[in-house]
C-alpha positions as CSV (number, residue, x, y, z in Angstrom):
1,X,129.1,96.6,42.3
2,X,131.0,96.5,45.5
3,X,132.7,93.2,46.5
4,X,134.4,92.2,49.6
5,X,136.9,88.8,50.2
6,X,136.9,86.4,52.8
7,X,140.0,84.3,53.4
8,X,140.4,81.7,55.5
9,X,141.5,82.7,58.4
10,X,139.7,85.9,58.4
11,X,137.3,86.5,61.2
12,X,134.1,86.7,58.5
13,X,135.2,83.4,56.9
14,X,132.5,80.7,57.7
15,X,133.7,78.1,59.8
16,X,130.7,75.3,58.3
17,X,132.8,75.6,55.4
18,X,135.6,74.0,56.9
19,X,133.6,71.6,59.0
20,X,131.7,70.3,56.4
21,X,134.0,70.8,53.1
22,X,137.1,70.1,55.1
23,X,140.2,70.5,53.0
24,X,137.8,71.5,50.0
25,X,136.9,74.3,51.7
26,X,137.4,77.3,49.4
27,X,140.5,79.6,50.3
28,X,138.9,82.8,49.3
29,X,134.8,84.0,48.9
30,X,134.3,86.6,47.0
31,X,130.4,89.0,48.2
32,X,128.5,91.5,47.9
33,X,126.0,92.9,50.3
34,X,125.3,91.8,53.9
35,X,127.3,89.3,55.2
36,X,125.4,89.7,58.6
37,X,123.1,87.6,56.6
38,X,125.3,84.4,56.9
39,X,124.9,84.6,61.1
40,X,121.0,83.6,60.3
41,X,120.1,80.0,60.2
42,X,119.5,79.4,57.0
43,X,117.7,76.8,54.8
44,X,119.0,75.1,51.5
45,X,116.7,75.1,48.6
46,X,117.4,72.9,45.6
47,X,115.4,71.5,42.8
48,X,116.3,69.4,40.0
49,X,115.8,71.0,36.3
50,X,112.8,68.7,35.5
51,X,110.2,68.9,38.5
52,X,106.6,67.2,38.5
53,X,103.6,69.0,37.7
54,X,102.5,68.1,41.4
55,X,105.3,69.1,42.6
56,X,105.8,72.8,41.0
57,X,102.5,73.7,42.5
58,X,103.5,72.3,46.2
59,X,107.0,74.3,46.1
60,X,105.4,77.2,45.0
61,X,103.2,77.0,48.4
62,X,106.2,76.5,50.1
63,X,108.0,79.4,49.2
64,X,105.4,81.6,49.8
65,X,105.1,79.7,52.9
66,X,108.7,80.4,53.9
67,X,108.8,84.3,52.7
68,X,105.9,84.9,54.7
69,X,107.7,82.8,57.7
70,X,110.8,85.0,57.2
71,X,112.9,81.8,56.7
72,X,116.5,82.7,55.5
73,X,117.0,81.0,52.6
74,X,120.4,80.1,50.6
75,X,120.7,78.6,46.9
76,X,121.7,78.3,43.2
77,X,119.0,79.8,42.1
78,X,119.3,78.2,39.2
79,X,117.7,75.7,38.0
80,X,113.6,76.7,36.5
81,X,112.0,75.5,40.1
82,X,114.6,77.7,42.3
83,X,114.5,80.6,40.1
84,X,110.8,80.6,40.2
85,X,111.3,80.7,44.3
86,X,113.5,83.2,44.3
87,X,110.8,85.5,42.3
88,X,108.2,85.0,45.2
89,X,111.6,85.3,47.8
90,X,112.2,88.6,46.6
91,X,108.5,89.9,47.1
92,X,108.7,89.2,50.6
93,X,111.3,91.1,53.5
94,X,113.4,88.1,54.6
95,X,116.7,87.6,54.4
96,X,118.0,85.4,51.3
97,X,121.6,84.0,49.9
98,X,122.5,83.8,46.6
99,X,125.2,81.8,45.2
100,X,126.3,81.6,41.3
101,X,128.1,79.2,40.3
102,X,130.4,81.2,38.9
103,X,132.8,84.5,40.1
104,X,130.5,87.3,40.8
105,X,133.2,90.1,40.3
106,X,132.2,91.1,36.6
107,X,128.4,89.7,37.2
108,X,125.3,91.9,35.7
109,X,122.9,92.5,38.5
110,X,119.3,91.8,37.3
111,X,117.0,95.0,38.3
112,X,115.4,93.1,40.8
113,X,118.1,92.1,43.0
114,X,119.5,96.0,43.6
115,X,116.4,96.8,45.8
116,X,117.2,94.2,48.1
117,X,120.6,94.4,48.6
118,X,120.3,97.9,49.1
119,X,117.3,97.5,51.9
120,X,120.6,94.8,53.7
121,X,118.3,91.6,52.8
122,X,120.0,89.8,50.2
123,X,123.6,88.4,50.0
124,X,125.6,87.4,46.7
125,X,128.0,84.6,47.2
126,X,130.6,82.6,45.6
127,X,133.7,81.0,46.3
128,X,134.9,80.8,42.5
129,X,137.4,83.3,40.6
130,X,136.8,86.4,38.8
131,X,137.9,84.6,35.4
132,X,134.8,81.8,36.2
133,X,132.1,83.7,34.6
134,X,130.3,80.4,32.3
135,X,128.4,78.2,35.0
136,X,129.1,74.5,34.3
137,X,127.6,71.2,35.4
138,X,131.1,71.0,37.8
139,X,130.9,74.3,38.9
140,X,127.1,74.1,39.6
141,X,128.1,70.8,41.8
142,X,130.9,72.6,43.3
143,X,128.2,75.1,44.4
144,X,125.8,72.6,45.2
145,X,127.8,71.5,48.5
146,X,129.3,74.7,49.1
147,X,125.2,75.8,49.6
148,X,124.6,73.1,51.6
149,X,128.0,73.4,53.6
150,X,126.8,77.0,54.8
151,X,123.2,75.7,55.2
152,X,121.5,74.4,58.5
153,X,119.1,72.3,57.0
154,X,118.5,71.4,53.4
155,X,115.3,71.1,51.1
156,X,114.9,69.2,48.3
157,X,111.8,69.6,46.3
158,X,112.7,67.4,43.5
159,X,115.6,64.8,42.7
160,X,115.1,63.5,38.9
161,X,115.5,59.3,39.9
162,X,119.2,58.6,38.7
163,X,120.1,62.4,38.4
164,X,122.9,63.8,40.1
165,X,120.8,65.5,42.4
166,X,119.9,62.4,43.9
167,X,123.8,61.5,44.5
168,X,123.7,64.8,45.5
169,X,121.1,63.8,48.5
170,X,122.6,60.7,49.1
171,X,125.8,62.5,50.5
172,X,123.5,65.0,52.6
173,X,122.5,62.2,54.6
174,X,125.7,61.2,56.2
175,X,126.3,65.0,56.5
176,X,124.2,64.9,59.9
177,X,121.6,67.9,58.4
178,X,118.2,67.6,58.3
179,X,117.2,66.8,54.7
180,X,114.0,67.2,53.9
181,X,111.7,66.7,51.2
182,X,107.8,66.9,50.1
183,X,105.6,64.1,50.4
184,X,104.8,62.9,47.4
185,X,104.7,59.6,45.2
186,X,107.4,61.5,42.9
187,X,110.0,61.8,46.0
188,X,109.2,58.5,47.5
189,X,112.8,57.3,46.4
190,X,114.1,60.3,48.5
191,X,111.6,59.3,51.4
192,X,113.1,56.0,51.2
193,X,116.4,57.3,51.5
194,X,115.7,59.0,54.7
195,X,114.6,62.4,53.6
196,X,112.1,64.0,56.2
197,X,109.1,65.0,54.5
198,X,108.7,69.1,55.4
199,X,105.7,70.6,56.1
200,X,105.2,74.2,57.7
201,X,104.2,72.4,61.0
202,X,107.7,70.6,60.9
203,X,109.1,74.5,60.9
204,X,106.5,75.0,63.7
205,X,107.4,72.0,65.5
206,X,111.6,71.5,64.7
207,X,112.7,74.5,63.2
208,X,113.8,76.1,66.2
209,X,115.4,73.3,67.5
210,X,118.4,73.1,63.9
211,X,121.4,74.4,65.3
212,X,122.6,77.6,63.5
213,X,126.0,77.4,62.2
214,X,126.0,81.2,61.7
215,X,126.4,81.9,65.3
216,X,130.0,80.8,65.3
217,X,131.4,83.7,63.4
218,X,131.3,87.1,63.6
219,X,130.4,89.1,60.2
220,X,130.4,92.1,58.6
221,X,128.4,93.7,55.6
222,X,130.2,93.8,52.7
223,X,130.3,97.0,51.9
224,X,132.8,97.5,54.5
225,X,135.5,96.2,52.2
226,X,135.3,97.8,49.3
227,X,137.2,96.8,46.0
């Protein structure tokens, strides 16, 4: 696997990281695959590991709804709801961002993740060293905000009440990103927090209008900088 570095101070090296992280802003990424990815706008996704019934059924809609909008989408991946969306992601042609949490350098590549980074459509991320290779709940929150750092709006389809992914919203909100949410009696406590509910007519209606972050940096692909 080919993997490229992006220091700070390097051209490539988002600069949402530092506006948004400030001095936790990783000194060094580590990716493979297009990096051209990262000028897209780009859309969070996060779910916590125990989702509603209700719910599942709504995000799946929504993915599909997103892959077929060719929405740019970044995350985890991780948890049983955002690994599901990748799955239906990956069918479609749009662009999409993966970050472990965990260093990437000695990471297996599932089978289905070659195709796309060879057709320039999907992006491996991380800021975390080589010797990280055991995701942890602090290394998964580390990645959390590093997601939503490089993210121009996020979505949340499920924070467990009391979980950290709720915290986790709570900080999004005075982040000045659109956080949004689906309507439903199991995220009315997100709702009530502030959380936009997101429908396809809100991409319709406000997508356009999210500033993209990506613009302010000029990127290569990775496989410009080979190891």
């Amino acid at each position: 696997m080919t993997v490229a570095w992006l220091r700070q101070g390097d051209s490539g090296y988002p600069p949402a990281l530092h506006e948004y992280l400030g001095d936790r802003a990783p000194t060094t990424l580590t990716a493979t695959g297009n990096l051209d990815i990262l000028r897209q706008k780009k859309l969070a996704l996060f779910c916590s590991v125990k989702c509603p019934g209700t719910l599942i059924l709504q995000t799946y809609d929504l993915a599909c709804a997103l892959r077929n909008a060719g929405v740019t989408v970044i995350s985890g991946f991780h948890s049983p709801m955002e690994k599901e969306c990748l799955t239906l992601l990956l069918r479609g042609t749009q662009p999409i961002v993966i970050c472990p949490g965990r260093g990437i350098e000695k990471m297996r590549l599932p089978a289905e993740w070659k195709a796309p980074l060879a057709e320039g459509r999907l992006l491996l991320l991380s800021p975390f060293a080589e010797k990280l290779r055991r995701v942890t709940a602090d290394l998964a929150q580390k990645r959390n905000e590093f997601v939503a750092a490089l993210a121009d709006a996020v979505f949340v389809a499920h924070a467990a009440p009391g979980s950290k992914m709720e915290l986790f919203c709570h900080g999004m909100l005075t982040s000045g990103k659109p956080l949004l949410t689906l309507k439903s009696d199991n995220n009315n406590h997100l709702l009530a927090l502030g959380a936009r509910p997101l429908t396809i007519s809100w991409f319709d209606k406000q997508w356009e209008s999210v500033p993209n972050s990506g613009i302010k940096s000029r990127m290569g692909n990775a496989e410009s900088e080979k190891r």
